[in-house]
C-alpha positions as CSV (number, residue, x, y, z in Angstrom):
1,X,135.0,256.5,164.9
2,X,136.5,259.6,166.9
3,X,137.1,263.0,165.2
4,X,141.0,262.2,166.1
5,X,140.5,259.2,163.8
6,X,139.0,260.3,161.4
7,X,141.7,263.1,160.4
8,X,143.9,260.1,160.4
9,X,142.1,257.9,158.1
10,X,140.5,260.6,155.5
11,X,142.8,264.3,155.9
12,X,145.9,263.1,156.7
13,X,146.8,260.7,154.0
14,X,146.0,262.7,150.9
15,X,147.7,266.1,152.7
16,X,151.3,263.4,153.3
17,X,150.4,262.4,149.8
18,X,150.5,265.1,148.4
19,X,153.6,266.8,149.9
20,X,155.7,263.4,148.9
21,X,154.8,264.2,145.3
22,X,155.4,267.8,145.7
23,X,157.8,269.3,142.5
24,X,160.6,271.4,143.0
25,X,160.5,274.7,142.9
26,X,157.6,275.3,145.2
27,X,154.7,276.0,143.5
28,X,156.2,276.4,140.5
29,X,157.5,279.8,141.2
30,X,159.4,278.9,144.5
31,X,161.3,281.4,147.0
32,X,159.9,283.1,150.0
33,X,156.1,283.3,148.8
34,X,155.5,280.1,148.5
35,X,156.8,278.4,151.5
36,X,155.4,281.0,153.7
37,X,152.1,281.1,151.4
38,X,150.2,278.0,153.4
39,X,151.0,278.2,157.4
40,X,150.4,282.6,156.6
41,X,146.9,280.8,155.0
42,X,146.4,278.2,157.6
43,X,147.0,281.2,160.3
44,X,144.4,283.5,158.5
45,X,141.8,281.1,158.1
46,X,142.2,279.8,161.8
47,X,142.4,283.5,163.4
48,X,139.3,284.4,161.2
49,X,136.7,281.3,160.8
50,X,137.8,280.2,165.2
51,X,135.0,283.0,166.9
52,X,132.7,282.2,164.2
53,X,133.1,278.7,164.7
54,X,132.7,279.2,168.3
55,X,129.0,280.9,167.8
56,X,127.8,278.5,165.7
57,X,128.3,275.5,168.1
58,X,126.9,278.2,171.0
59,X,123.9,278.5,168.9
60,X,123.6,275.2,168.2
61,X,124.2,275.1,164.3
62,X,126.0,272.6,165.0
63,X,127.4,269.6,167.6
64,X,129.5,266.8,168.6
65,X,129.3,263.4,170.2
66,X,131.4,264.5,173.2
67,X,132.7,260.7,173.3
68,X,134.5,261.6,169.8
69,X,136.5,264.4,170.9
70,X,139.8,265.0,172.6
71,X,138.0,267.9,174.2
72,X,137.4,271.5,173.1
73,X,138.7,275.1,173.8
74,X,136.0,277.2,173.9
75,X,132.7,275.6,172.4
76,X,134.7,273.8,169.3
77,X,136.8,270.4,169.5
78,X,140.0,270.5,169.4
79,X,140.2,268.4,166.2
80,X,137.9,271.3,165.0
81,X,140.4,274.1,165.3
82,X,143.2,270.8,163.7
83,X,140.6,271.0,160.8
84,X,141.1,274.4,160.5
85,X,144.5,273.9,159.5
86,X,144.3,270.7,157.5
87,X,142.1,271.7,155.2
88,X,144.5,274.9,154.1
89,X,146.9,272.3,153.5
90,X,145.3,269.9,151.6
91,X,143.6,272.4,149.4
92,X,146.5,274.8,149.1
93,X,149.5,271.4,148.6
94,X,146.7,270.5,145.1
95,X,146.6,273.8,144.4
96,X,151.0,274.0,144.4
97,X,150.6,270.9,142.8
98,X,148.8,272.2,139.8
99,X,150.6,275.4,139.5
100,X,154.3,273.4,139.4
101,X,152.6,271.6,135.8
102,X,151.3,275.3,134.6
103,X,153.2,277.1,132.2
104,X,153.4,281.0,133.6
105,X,150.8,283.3,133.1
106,X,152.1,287.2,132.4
107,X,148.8,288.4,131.9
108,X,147.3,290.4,134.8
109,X,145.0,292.5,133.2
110,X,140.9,292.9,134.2
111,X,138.2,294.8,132.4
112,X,136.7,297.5,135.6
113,X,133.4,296.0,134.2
114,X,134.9,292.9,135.4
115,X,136.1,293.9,138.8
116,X,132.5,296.1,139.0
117,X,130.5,292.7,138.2
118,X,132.4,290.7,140.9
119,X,131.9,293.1,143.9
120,X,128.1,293.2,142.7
121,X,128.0,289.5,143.2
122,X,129.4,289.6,146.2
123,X,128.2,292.2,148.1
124,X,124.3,290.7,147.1
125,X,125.6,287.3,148.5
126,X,126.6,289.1,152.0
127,X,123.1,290.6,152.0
128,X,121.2,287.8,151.3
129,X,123.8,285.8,153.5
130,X,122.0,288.7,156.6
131,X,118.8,288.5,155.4
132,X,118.6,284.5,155.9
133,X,119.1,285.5,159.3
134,X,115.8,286.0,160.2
135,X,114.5,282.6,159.2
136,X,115.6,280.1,161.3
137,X,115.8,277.2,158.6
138,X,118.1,279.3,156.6
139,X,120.3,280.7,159.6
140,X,123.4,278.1,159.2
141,X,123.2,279.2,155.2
142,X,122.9,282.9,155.9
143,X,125.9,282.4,158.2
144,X,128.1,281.3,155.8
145,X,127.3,283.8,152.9
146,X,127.6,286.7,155.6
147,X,130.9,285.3,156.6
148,X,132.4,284.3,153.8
149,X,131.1,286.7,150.9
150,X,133.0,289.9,152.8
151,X,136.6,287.8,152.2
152,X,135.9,286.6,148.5
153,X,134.7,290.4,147.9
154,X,138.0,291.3,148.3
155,X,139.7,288.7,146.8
156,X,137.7,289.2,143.5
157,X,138.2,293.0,143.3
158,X,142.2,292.7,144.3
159,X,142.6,289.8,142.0
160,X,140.5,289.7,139.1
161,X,143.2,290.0,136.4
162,X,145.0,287.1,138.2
163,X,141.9,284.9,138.9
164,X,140.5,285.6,135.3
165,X,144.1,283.9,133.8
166,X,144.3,281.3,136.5
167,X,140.6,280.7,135.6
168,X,141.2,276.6,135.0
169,X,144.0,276.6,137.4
170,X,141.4,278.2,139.7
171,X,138.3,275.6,139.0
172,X,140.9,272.7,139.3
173,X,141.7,273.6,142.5
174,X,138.5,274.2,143.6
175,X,136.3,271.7,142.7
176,X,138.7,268.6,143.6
177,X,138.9,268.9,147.2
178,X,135.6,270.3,147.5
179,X,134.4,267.3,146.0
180,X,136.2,265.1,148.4
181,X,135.2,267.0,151.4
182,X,131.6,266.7,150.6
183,X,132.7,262.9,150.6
184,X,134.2,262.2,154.0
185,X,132.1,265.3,155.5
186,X,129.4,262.9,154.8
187,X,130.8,260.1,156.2
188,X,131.2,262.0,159.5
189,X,127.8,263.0,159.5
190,X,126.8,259.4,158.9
191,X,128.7,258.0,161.6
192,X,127.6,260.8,164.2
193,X,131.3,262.1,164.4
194,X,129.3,265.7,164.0
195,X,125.6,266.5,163.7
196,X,124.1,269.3,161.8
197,X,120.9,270.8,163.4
198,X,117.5,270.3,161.3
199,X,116.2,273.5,163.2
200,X,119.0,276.0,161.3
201,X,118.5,273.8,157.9
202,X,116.6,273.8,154.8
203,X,116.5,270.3,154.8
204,X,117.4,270.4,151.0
205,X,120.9,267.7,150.4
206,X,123.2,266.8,147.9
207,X,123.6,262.8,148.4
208,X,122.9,262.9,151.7
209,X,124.9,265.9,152.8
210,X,123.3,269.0,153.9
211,X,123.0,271.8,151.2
212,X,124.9,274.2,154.1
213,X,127.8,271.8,154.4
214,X,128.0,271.8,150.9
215,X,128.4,275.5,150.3
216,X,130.7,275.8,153.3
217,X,133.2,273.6,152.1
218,X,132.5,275.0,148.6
219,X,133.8,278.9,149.7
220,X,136.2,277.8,152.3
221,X,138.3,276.2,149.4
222,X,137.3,279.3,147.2
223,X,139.4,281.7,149.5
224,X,141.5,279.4,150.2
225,X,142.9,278.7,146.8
226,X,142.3,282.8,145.7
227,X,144.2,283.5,148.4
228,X,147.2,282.0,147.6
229,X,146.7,282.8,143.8
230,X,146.9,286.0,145.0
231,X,149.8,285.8,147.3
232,X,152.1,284.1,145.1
233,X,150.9,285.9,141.5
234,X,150.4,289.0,142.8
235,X,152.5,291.6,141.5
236,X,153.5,294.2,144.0
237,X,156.5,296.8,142.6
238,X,158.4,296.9,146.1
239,X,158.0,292.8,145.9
240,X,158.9,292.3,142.4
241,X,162.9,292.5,142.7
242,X,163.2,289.9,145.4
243,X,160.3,287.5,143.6
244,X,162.4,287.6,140.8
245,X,165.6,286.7,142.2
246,X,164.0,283.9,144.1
247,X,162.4,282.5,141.4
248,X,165.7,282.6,139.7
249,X,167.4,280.9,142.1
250,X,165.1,278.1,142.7
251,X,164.6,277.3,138.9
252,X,168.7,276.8,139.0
């Protein structure tokens, strides 16, 4: 099985799935936000996870059968950078999904003890994330929490009122496609569509699947979905007029 085919058999389906059962408005809140909210999150996560992405494969993390890809740009497949983009939009149409059957949340309001906690927790993980650098069977680990802990630091500390009354919307979305990720990313692995060096690895798996492909797939959908909680719940005075009026005129 190619890379190309294997976005059609496992990613595309469930992303077309999920836009044909899509409620109107948007999102449940509708207007500019929400429509822009996914390709502005698809283009973040491309711009920001493509030189990382690039390393890894350099260094070896990481490979390909080169008989399963269309060919790459840089070091990384082009059904790498695709991925990029699908998952945003599998992860973020769920997410829509679930906030069109939530009833509205008006409370935005975080303890500082809160907000104090969560930047604790993730400025450790970015440390510990740099200081698995220096053994090489915890590199690919290290390299995810020292990529990904800097984003959801900020996402925690901007949006911990928000994220703390979306807390069920927030594990919903989460979990669900993380879960099914760690199933077809296994899959892959299994049928050699990608390879996951032993050198950069603990060795410890869940089912099969590498602990590090695990956690990847685990944050990636964690900013993901806070980042759009945030984009769309956010509440920004110079914003507030026009979110209003949109939201009016969708819901009529």
């Amino acid at each position: 099985m190619s890379y190309f085919v294997f976005h059609l058999l496992f990613v595309l389906p469930p992303i077309l799935f999920l836009a044909w059962i899509q409620p109107q408005p948007l999102a449940g809140v509708g207007g500019l936000r929400a429509w822009l909210g996914l390709p502005l999150i698809a283009i973040v996560a491309f711009i920001y996870t493509t030189p990382w992405d690039n390393y890894l494969v350099w260094r070896k993390v990481w490979g390909y059968g080169s008989d399963r890809v269309l060919g790459t740009i840089g070091y990384v497949p082009i059904e790498e950078y695709l991925f990029f983009i699908l998952q945003c939009i599998l992860t973020g149409l769920w997410l829509y999904w679930l906030l069109a059957r939530q009833p509205d949340s008006t409370q935005q309001t975080a303890s500082p003890l809160l907000r104090v906690l969560l930047m604790v927790v993730g400025v450790s993980l970015c440390i510990t994330g740099i200081l698995m650098l220096r053994s090489p069977s915890t590199v690919y680990l290290g390299l995810i929490l020292a990529w990904a802990a800097p984003v959801l630091t900020l996402q925690w500390v901007i949006g911990a009122a928000i994220l703390q009354a979306m807390q069920r919307i927030w594990l919903i979305a989460t979990v669900v496609p993380t879960l099914y990720l760690w199933v077809i990313d296994r899959i892959a692995i299994g049928d050699g569509i990608w390879q996951i060096s032993e050198m950069y690895t603990t060795g410890i798996q869940l089912f099969g699947l590498p602990i590090e492909e695990a956690t990847f797939f685990l944050v990636t959908n964690m900013m993901v979905v806070q980042g759009l909680l945030l984009l769309l719940l956010l509440k920004l005075p110079k914003l507030e007029a026009i979110a209003s009026v949109d939201s009016h005129q969708a819901r009529t």
